[in-house]
N, C-alpha and C positions, 0 to 999 in steps of 0.2 A: 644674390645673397639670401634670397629665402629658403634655400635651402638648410639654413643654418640649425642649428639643434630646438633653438627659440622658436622659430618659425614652424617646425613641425609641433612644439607642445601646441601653441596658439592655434593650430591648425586641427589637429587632436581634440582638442578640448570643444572646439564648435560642433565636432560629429555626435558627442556624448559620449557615453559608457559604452562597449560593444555590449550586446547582448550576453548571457551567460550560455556555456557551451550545457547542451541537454544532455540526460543520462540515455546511456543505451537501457535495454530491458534487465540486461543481466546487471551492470551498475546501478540502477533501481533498487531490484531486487536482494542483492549484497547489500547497499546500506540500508536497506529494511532491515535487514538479519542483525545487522552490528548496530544497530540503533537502538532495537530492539531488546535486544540480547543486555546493554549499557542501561537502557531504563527498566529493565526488570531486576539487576544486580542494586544499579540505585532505589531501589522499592525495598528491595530485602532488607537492603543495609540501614535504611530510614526504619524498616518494621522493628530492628531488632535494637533501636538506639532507645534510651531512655527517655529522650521525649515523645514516643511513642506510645499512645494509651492502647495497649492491645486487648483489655476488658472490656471498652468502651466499641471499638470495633468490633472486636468477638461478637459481642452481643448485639451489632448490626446486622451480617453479615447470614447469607442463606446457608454455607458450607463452611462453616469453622476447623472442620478437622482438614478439608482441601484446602484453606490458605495457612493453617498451621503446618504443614506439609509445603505448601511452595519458600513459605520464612524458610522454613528447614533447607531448601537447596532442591526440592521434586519440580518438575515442570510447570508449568502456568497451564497449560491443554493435556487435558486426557487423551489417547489413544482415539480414542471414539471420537471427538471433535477432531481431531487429528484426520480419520478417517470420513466423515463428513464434511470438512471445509473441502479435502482434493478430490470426493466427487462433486460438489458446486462450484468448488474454481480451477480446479485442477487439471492435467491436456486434457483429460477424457469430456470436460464440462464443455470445453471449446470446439471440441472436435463439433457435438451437439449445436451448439451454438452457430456453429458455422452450417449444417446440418438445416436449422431453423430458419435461418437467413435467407438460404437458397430455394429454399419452399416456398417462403412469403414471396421472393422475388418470382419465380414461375407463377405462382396464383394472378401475382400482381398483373405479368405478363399476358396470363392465358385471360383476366379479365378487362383488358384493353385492348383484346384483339377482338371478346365479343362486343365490345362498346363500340368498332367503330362499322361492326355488319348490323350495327341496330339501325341506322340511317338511312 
């Protein structure tokens, strides 16, 4: 009878929590975008409520007319940052990267092989 419904909670409960299942790259990637996307809408909508001192920030702030421009609904990233992040992270940054990898691993290679004719 341990088989019973009881006996698998008890039983359950000694293993712990299962782990949580991992995201693949592309589910990663997508809740960045909706995360993302949800806390910049909440920023607008905080920028433009009256407990808001938008003089007080103004007057912080290095580019007043680009965050008066994003309140208003324009993007957060210029074109040009746009164009700068996906050459450093972008495939073409990995392609390199992988590129860099495989050099270091030959160098490594061709310097262990004269390490062992020095003996």
């Amino acid at each position: 009878r341990s088989a019973s419904p009881a006996g698998r909670r008890v039983q359950s409960s000694r293993l712990g929590p299962s782990p949580p299942r991992l995201l693949t790259e592309e589910e990663y990637r997508l809740q960045g975008e909706v995360e993302t996307r949800k806390a910049l809408e909440e920023l607008r909508s905080f920028c433009q409520s009256p407990d808001f001192s938008a003089w007080t920030t103004v007057s912080r702030i290095q580019s007043p007319k680009r965050f008066a421009e994003f309140v208003g609904g324009a993007s957060h990233v210029t074109p040009n940052e746009v164009s700068v992040h996906e050459r450093e992270f972008g495939l073409d940054s990995l392609f390199i990267d992988e590129q860099l990898f495989e050099d270091e691993d030959e160098d490594e290679e061709e310097m262990g092989n004269s390490d062992s004719f020095a003996g």
